[in-house]
C-alpha positions in Angstrom: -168.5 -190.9 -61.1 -165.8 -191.8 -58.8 -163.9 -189.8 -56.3 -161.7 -188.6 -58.5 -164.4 -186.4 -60.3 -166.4 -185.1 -57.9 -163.3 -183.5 -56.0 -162.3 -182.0 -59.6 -166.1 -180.9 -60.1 -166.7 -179.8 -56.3 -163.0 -177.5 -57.5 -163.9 -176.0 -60.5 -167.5 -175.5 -58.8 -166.0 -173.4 -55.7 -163.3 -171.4 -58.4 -166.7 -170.7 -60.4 -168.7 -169.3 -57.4 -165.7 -167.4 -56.5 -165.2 -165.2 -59.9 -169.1 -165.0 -60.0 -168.7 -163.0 -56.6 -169.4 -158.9 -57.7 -166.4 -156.8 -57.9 -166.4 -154.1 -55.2 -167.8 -151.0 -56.5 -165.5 -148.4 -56.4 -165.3 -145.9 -53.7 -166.4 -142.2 -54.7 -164.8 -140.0 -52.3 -166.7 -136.7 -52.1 -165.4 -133.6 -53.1 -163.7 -132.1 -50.0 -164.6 -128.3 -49.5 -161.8 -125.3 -49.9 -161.0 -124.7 -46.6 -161.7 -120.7 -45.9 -158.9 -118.5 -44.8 -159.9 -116.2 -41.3 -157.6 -113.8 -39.7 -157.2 -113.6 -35.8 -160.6 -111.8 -35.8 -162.5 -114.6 -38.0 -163.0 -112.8 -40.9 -162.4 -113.8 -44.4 -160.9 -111.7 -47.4 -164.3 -110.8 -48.5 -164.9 -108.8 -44.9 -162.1 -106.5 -46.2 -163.4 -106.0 -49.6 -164.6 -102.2 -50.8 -164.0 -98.8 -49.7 -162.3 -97.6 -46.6 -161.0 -94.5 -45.4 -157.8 -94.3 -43.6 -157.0 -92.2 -41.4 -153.1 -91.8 -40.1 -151.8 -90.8 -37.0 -151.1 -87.2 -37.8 -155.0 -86.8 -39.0 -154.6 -87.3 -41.9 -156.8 -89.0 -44.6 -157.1 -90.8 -47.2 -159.0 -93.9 -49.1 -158.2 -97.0 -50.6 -160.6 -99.8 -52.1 -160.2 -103.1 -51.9 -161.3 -105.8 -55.0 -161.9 -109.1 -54.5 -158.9 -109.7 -57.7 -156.3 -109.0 -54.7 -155.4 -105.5 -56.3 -156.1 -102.3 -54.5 -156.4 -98.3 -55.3 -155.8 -95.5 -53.0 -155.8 -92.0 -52.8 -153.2 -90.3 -50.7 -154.0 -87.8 -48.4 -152.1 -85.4 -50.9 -154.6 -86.2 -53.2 -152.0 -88.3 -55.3 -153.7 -92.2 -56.5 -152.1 -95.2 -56.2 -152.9 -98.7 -56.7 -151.1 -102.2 -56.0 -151.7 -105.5 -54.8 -152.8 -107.0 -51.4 -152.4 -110.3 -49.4 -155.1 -111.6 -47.0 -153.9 -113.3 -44.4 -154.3 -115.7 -41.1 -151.8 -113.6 -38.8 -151.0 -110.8 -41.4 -152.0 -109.3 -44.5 -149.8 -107.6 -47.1 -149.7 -104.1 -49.7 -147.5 -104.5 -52.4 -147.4 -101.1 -53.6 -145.6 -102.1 -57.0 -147.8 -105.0 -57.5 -144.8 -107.2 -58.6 -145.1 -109.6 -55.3 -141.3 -108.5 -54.4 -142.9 -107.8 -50.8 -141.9 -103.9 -52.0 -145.0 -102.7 -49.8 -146.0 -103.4 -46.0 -147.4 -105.7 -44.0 -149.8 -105.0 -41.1 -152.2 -106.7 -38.1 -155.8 -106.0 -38.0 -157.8 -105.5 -34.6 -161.2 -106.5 -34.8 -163.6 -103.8 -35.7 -165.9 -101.7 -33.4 -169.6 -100.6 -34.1 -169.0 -98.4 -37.2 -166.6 -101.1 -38.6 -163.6 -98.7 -37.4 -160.3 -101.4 -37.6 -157.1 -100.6 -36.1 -154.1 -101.5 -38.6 -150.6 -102.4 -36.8 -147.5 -102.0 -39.0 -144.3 -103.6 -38.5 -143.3 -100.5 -36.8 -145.6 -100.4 -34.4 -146.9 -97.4 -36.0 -151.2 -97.7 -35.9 -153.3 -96.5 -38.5 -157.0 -96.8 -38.3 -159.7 -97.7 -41.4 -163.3 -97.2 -41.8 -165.6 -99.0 -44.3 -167.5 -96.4 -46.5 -171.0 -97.5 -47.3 -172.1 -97.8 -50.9 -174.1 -94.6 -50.3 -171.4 -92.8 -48.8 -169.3 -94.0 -51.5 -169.4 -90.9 -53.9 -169.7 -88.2 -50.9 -166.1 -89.2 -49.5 -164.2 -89.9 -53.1 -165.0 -86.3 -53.5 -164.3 -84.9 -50.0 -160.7 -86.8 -49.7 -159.9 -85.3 -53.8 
């Protein structure tokens, strides 16, 4: 075999080898995690979920109720219900008393709750209106004392 032949051979030897090499297995990235949504206190949505009563600045009260859908019902301290739509949120969250997201509602801070759970809502006009969680047990006890 001359020269010729073995650096044709020794070629189509070393292109061989190469496409023999194994493909690179693709890369499988992981499934990256939602990312959970805290206020300024570090709660999530779901610490703001169920029943609270509110209490205004002229003493009166009422309730409202919170579901995890985003939607909300109240009772007025008149007795008269209502029911909307809320937004959690990082710095603020949101009513939308129509429910039509057309902002038609108010927006409010939240301080961060003492030992009974007691939160301190601040409105846009500075106006402050504290809210209570009811327990489950309490539930029925103070529907029917704020009808």
């Amino acid at each position: 075999m001359g020269m010729r032949n073995w650096i044709i051979c020794a070629a189509s030897f070393a292109m061989l080898s190469a496409c023999a090499e194994e493909a690179e297995e693709p890369v499988m990235e992981e499934p990256v995690e939602d990312a959970v949504l805290t206020d300024m206190n570090g709660e999530t949505m779901e610490g703001y979920l169920g029943t609270w009563t509110v209490q205004y600045p002229d003493g009166a009260e009422g309730m409202t109720t919170n579901n995890p859908d985003g939607t909300y019902d109240y009772v007025l301290p008149d007795g008269t219900e209502a029911s909307g739509t809320w937004e959690f949120g990082a710095a603020e969250s949101c009513w939308d008393a129509d429910g039509d997201g057309e902002g038609t509602g108010a927006c409010y801070t939240v301080s961060a709750g003492d030992e009974n759970g007691t939160r301190v809502l601040t409105m846009a006009d500075g106006t402050q209106i504290k809210v209570t969680p009811v327990s489950d047990a309490a539930d029925d006890e103070t529907a029917a004392a704020v009808e």
